[in-house]
C-alpha positions in Angstrom: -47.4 47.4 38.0 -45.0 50.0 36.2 -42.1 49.2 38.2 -40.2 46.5 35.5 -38.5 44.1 37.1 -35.0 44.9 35.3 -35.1 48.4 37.9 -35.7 46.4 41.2 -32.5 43.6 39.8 -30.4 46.4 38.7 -27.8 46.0 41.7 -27.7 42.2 41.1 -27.0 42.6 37.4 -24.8 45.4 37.0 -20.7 45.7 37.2 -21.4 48.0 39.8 -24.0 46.9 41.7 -22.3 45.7 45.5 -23.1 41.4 44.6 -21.1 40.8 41.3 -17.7 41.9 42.1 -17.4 39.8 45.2 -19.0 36.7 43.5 -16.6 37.1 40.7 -13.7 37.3 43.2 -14.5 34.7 45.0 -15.0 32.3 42.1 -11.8 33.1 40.9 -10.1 32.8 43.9 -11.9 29.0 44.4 -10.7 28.9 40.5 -7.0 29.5 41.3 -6.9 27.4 44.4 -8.5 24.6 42.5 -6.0 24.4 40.0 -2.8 24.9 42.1 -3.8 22.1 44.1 -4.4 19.6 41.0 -1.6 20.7 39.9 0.6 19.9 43.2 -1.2 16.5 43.3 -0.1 15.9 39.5 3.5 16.8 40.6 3.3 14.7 43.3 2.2 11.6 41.5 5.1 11.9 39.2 7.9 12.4 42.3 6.5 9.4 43.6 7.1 7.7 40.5 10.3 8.8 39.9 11.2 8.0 43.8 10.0 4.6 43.3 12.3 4.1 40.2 15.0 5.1 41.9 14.3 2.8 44.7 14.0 0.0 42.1 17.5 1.1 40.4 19.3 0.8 43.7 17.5 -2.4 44.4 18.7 -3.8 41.6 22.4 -2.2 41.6 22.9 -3.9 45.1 21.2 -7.2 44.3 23.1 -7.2 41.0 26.4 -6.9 42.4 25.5 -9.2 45.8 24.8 -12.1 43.4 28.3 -11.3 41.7 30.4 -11.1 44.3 29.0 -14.2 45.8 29.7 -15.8 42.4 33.0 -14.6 42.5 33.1 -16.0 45.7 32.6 -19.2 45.1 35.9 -19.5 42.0 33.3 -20.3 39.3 34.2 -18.9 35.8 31.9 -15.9 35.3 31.5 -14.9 31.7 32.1 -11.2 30.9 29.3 -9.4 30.6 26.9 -11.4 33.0 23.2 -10.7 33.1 21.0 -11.2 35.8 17.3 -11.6 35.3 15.0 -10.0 38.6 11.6 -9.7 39.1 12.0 -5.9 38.7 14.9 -5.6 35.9 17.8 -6.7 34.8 21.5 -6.0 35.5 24.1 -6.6 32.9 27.7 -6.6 34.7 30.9 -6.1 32.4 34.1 -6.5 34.5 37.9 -6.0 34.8 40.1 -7.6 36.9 43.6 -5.3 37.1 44.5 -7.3 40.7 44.1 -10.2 42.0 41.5 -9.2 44.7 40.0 -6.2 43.0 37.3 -6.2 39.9 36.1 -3.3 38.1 32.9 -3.1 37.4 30.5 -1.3 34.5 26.9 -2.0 35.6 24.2 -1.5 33.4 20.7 -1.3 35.4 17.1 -1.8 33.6 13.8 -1.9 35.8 11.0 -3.4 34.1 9.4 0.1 33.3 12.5 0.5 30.9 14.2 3.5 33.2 18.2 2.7 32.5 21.3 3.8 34.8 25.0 2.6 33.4 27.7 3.0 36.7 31.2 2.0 37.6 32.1 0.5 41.0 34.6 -1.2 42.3 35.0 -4.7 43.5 37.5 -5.9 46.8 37.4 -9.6 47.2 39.5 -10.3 50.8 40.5 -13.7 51.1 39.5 -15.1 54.7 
């Protein structure tokens, strides 16, 4: 009963001993790969985000302009700037007309998460 127990653990315990350095490694290497993969997922949440916006924006830029040239369409007067309410924003449309069959347009875009996009376009309106 001499033998201490710290003498028969001494490989388990010890920097140099043949069980710590590999569990160390290993841990860190779970560690690292652990956070590089939140870290991926976090990115990813926030493309998808940003994708959907912009799917919302061009939503909204062609419905916006749809609903315009349909009003132009139809020789109603159209007040200058028009807003159109959506489910998923608004579109405010200032215009120009420099031609008879040709309207500038300055587009102002707002989904309902408040991301903004101002753009110029052009308008042709062909008389069938």
């Amino acid at each position: 009963m001499g033998i201490s127990m710290k003498k028969i653990l001494s490989s388990t315990a010890k920097q140099k001993g043949f069980i710590l350095p590999y569990v160390l490694f290993f841990i860190a290497i779970a560690f690292i790969a652990i956070t590089f993969n939140v870290n991926l997922y976090r990115d990813e949440v926030q493309i998808t985000k940003n994708q959907t916006e912009q799917l919302k924006i061009e939503t909204l830029l062609q419905m916006g302009r749809t609903r315009f040239k349909d009003e132009v369409a139809s020789d109603t007067e159209i007040p200058n700037p028009v807003v159109y309410h959506f489910p998923v924003g608004n579109v405010k449309i200032r215009y120009a007309k420099p031609h008879e069959q040709k309207y500038h347009l300055y587009i102002s875009i707002q989904t309902d998460t408040f991301a903004t996009l101002s753009i110029t376009n052009q308008l042709r309106i062909l008389n069938e």
